[in-house]
N, C-alpha and C positions, 0 to 999 in steps of 0.2 A: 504494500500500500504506500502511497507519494503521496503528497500534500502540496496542493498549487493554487496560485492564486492567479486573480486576472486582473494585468496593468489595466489601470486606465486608459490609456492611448490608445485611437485610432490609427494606428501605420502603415506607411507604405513599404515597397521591396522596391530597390529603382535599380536598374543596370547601367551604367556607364562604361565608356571604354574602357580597356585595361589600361593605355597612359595615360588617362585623364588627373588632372591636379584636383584636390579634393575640395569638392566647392565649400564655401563657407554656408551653405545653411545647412549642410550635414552637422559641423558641429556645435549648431546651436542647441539641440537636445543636448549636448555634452555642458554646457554653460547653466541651462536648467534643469539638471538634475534627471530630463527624460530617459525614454530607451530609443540609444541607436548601437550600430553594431553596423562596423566595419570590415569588409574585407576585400582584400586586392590578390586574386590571382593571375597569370599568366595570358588569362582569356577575357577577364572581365574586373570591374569595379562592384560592387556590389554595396548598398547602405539600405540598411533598414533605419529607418527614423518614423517620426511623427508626422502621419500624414500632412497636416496644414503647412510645414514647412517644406516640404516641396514643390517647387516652383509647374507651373504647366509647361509643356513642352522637354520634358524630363521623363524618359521613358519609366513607367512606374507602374506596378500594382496593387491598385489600394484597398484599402477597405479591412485591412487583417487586425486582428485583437491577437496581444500573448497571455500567454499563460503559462507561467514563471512555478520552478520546480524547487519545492523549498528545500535550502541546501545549507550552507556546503555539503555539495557529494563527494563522498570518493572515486578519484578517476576510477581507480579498480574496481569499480560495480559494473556488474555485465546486465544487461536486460533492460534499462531504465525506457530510455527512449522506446523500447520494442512494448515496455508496459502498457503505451499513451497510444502508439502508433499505431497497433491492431486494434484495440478497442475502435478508435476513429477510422482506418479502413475499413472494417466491416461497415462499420456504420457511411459510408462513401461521405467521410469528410475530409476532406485533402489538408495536407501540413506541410509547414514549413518548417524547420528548426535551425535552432543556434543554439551551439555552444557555448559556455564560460568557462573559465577556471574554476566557479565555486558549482558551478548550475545549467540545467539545460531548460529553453524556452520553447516551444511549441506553438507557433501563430497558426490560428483559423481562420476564416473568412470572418467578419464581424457580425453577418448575418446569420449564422451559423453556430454563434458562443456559447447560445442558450441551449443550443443542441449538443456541441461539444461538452458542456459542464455535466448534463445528464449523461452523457455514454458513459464519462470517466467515473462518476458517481456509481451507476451500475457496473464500472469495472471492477468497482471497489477503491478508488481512489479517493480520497477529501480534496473538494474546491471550494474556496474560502472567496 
């Protein structure tokens, strides 16, 4: 059993090139305390932030809620995310996830939350 709660925030997923300079309203959730979460691979840019801070014309998909894995976990845990993730495939609601150092995040569609929280509930999960 995991224990999760769900940020407040509305967020986006944007894709940016892989050399792109990292625009400044990416880290304006970083100044207020929000959730973003950056990454730069080889192939792409990738920032999850809060939705209203992304500008239009900024390729993005929005509309995602998280739902934050109470932690710190130990990296050494095997199954966690697989805990969250079948419960919501079966139920056909699609995820995103990020990792942390301390914790893992699991975004759903925002239309969706109230259904996600009930799958996990029936998984046997607590969502706060």
């Amino acid at each position: 059993m995991l224990t999760l709660s769900v940020l407040p925030e509305v967020l986006a997923i944007c894709r940016l090139e892989r050399d792109a300079v990292l625009p400044e309203w990416a880290g304006a959730d970083i100044v207020t305390g929000g959730f973003v979460s950056i990454t730069r691979t080889s192939d792409e840019l990738s920032i999850v932030c809060e939705e209203s801070a992304v500008p239009s014309g900024v390729k993005a998909d929005r509309g995602w809620r998280a739902l934050k894995i109470k932690g710190p976990l130990d990296l050494s845990l095997t199954g966690v995310l697989a805990s969250i993730a079948a419960p919501l495939a079966e139920a056909k609601i699609n995820i995103f996830a990020i990792a942390t150092f301390d914790t893992d995040y699991v975004l759903v569609k925002a239309d969706r939350v109230t259904e996600a929280i009930g799958v996990l509930r029936s998984a046997g999960h607590v969502v706060k």
